[in-house]
C-alpha positions as CSV (number, residue, x, y, z in Angstrom):
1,X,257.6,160.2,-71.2
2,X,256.6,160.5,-67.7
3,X,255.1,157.7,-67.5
4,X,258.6,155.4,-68.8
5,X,260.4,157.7,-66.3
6,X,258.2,156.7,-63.4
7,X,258.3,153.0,-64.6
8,X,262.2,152.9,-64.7
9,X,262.4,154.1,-61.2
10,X,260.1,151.2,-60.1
11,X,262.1,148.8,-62.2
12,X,265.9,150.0,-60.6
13,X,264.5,149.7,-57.2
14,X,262.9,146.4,-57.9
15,X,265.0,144.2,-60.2
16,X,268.1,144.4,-58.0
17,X,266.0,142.8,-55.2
18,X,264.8,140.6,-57.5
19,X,268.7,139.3,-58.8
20,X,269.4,139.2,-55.0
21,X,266.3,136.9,-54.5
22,X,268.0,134.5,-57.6
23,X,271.1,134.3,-56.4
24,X,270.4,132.8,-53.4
25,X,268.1,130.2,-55.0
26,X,270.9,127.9,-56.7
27,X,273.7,127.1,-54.2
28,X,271.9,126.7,-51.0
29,X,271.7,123.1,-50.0
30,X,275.3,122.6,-51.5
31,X,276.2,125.3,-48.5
32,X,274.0,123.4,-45.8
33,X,275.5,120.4,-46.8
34,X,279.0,121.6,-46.9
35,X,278.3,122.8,-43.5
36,X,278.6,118.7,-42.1
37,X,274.4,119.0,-41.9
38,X,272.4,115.8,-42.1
39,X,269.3,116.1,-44.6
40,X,267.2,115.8,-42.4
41,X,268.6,119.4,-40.4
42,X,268.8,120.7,-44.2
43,X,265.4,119.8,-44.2
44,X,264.1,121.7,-41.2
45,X,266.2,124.7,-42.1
46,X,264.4,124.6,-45.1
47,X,261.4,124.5,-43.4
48,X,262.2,127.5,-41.1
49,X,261.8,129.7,-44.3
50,X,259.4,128.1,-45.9
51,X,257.4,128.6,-42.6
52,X,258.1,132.0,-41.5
53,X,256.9,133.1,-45.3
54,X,253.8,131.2,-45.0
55,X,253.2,132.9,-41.5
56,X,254.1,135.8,-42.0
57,X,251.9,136.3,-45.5
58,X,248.7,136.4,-43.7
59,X,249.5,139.7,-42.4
60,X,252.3,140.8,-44.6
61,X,249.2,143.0,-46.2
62,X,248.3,144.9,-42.9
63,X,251.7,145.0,-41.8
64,X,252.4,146.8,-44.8
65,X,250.2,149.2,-45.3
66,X,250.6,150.1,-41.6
67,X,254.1,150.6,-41.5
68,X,254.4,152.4,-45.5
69,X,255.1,150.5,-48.6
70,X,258.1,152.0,-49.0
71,X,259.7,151.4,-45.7
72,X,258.3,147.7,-46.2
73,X,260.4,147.7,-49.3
74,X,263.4,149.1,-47.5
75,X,263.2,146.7,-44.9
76,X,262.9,143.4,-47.3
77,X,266.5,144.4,-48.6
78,X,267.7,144.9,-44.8
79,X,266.3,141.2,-43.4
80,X,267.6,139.2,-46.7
81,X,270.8,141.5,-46.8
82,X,271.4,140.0,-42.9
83,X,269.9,136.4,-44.0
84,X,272.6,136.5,-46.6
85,X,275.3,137.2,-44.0
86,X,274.4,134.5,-41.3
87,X,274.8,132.2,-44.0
88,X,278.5,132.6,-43.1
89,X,278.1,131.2,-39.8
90,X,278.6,127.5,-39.0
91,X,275.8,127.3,-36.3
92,X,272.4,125.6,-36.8
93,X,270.2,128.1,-34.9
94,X,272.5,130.9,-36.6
95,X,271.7,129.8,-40.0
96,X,267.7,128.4,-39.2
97,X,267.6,132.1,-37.9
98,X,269.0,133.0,-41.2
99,X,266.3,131.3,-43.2
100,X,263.2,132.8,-41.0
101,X,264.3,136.3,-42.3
102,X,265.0,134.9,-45.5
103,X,261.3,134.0,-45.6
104,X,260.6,137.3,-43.9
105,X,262.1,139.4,-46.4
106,X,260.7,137.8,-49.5
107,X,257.1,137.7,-48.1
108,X,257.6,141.6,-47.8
109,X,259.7,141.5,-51.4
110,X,256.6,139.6,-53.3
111,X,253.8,142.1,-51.7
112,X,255.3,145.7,-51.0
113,X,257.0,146.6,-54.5
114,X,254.0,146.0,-56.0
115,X,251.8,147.5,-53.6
116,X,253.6,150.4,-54.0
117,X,253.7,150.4,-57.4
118,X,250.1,150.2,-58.3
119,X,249.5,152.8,-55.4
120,X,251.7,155.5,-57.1
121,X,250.9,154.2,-60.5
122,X,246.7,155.0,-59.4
123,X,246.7,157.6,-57.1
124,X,249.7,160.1,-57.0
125,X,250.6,159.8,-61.0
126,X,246.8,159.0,-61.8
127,X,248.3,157.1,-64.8
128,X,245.9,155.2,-66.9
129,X,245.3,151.1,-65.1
130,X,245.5,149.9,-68.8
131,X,249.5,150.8,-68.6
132,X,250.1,148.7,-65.8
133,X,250.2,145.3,-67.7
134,X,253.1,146.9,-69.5
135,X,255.0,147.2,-66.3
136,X,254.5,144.0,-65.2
137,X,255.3,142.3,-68.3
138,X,258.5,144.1,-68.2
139,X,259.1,142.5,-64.6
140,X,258.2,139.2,-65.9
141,X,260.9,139.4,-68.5
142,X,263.8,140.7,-67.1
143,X,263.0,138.9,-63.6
144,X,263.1,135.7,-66.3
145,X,266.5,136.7,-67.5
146,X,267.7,137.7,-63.9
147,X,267.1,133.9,-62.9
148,X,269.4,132.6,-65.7
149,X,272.2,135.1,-65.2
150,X,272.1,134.2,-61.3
151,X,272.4,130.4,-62.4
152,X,274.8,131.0,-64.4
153,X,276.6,133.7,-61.9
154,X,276.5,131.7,-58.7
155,X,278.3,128.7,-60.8
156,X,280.8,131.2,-61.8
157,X,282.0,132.8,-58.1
158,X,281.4,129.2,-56.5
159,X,283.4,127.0,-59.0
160,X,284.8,129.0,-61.6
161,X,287.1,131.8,-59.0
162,X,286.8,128.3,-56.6
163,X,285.0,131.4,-53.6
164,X,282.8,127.9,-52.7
165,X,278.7,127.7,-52.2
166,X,278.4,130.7,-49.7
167,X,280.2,132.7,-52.5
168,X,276.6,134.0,-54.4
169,X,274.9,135.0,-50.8
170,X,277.4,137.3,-50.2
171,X,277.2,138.8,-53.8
172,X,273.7,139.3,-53.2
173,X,274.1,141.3,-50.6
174,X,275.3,144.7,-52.5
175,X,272.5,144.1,-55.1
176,X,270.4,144.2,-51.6
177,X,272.3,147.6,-50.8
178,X,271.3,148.7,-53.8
179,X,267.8,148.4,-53.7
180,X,267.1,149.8,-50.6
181,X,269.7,152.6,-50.8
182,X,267.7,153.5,-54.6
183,X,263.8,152.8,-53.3
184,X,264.7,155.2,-50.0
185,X,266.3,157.8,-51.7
186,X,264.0,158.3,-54.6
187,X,260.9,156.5,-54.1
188,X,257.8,158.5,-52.2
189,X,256.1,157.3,-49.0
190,X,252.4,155.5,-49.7
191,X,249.7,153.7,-46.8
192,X,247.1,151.6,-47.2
193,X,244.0,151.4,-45.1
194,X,244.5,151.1,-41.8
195,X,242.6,148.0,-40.6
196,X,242.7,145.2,-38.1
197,X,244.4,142.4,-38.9
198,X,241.4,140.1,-37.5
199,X,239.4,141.8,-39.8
200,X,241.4,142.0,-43.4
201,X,241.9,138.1,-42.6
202,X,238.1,137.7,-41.8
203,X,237.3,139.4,-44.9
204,X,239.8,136.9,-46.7
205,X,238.3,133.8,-45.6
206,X,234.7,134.5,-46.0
207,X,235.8,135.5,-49.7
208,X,237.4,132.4,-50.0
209,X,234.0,130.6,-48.6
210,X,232.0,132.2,-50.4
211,X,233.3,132.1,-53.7
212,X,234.2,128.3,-54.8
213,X,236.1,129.3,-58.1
214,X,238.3,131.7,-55.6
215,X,238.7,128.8,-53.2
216,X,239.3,125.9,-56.0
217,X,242.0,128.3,-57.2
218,X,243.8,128.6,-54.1
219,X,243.6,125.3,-53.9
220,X,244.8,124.5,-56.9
221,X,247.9,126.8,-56.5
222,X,249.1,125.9,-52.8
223,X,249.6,122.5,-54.3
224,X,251.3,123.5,-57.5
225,X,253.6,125.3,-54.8
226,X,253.8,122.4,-52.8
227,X,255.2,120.6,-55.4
228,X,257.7,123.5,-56.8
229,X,259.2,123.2,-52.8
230,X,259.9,119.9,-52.8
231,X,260.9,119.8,-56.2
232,X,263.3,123.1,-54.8
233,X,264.4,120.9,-51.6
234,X,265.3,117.8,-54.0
235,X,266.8,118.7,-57.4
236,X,270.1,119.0,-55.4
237,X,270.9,116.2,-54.1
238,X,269.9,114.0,-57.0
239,X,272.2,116.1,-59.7
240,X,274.8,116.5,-57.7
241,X,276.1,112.9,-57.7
242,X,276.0,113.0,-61.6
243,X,278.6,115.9,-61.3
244,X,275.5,118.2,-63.0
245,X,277.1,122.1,-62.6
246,X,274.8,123.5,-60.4
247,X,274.2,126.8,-61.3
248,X,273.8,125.9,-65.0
249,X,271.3,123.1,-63.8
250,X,269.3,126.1,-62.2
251,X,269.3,128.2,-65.0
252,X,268.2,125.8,-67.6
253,X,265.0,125.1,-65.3
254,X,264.6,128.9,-64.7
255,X,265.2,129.4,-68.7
256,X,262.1,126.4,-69.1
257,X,260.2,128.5,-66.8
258,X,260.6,131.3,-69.2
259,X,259.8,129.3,-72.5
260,X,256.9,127.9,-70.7
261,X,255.3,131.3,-69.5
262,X,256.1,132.5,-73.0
263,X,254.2,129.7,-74.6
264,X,251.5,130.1,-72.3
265,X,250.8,134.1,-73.2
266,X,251.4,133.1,-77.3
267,X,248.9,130.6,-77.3
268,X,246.0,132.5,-74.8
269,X,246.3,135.9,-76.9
270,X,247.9,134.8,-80.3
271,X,246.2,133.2,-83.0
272,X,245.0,129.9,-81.1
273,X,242.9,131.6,-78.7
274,X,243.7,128.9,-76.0
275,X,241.5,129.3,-72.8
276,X,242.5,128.2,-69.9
277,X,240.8,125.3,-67.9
């Protein structure tokens, strides 16, 4: 019983961040475009996330350890919370500011939760690490059926009560509240080791080096994730001439996504014992 108490105060202070996060997904180039930007400047606004994540993870780690795993969490909801708002504005170096704290944010979103998580989890609850699986398949699901409710939700404010594309950042933003308002009140404060950043990223690279399997995989997944960003950059603009609802587009691919990863865990663990390559 303690232990499903503790894991339902991870997963109210989570999920809501993690609806935020969807919401924002489907609409977005619609908005840029509606905006009077070329591709091209929807492309480098793009970019400016898709940058700022990439630069910031290689010391989101340190950064959050230093400053608390709880505050980092805190502070995820504040940057997308003010991402989501500047998507209001009609500037270009208003919005491209926009999308570097939108890349902030989730860098801290996809490291501190869990962080903290497995911190409290080990160390203050000294809960057994076989339980943690369970928390994290919970995640998985409802993070699954988060992505096809926001689909689905950002088609409904956008088209359906006619609010238009910006519509589904701004109802992110009190899921955001929420989040941060829940994980500050009634999460506790957890470090990591302090260490220089030089060093932790040292440390990293002569693992990678050293360790070809390790440095295959990476390889392997930044260009699975190369692909999933252009395919994220491009699905717009070639459904959208079709008249192809947007936000039930997005949710049929995040619903795939689902099926797929569902498939995948049947056929590892179930009866034909797939291994992976």
């Amino acid at each position: 019983p303690a232990f499903r108490i503790f894991q339902r105060e991870f997963l109210l202070g989570y999920l809501p961040a993690l609806a935020a996060d969807w919401l924002q997904g489907p609409l977005l180039f619609q908005l840029l475009q509606s905006r009077g930007f070329l591709r091209s400047q929807i492309a480098a606004l793009y970019s400016c996330g898709f940058a700022s994540n990439v630069a910031f993870g290689l010391v989101s780690g340190v950064f959050v350890d230093r400053l608390g795993r709880k505050k980092s969490c805190v502070l995820s909801s504040g940057l997308c919370s003010v991402s989501c708002l500047l998507q209001l504005s009609q500037d270009f170096l208003a919005l491209a500011a926009g999308r570097v704290l939108a890349g902030l944010g989730t860098s801290l979103l996809f490291s501190a939760f869990e962080s903290w998580y497995v911190h409290e989890h080990l160390e203050r609850h000294d809960f057994p690490a076989e339980w943690i699986p369970d928390t994290f398949s919970r995640v998985a699901l409802w993070n699954s059926g988060l992505a096809v409710a926001a689909g689905l939700l950002a088609q409904l404010v956008a088209e359906g009560l006619a609010l238009g594309p910006v519509a589904p950042f701004l109802l992110a933003v009190p899921f955001l509240a929420l989040s941060g308002i829940f994980t500050g009140k009634n999460w506790d404060e957890n470090y990591g080791k302090s260490r220089p950043c030089g060093k932790a990223c040292g440390e990293g690279l002569r693992g990678l080096v050293s360790d070809p399997r390790a440095l295959l995989l990476g390889l392997v997944q930044a260009l699975v994730e190369s692909i999933l960003l252009i395919f994220a950059f491009l699905w717009t603009p070639v459904l959208e001439p079709h008249g192809i609802p947007l936000g039930i587009a997005f949710s049929g691919f995040t619903a795939a996504g689902a099926v797929g990863s569902a498939l995948f865990r049947r056929g590892v663990a179930g009866r034909l014992r797939l291994q992976p390559l």
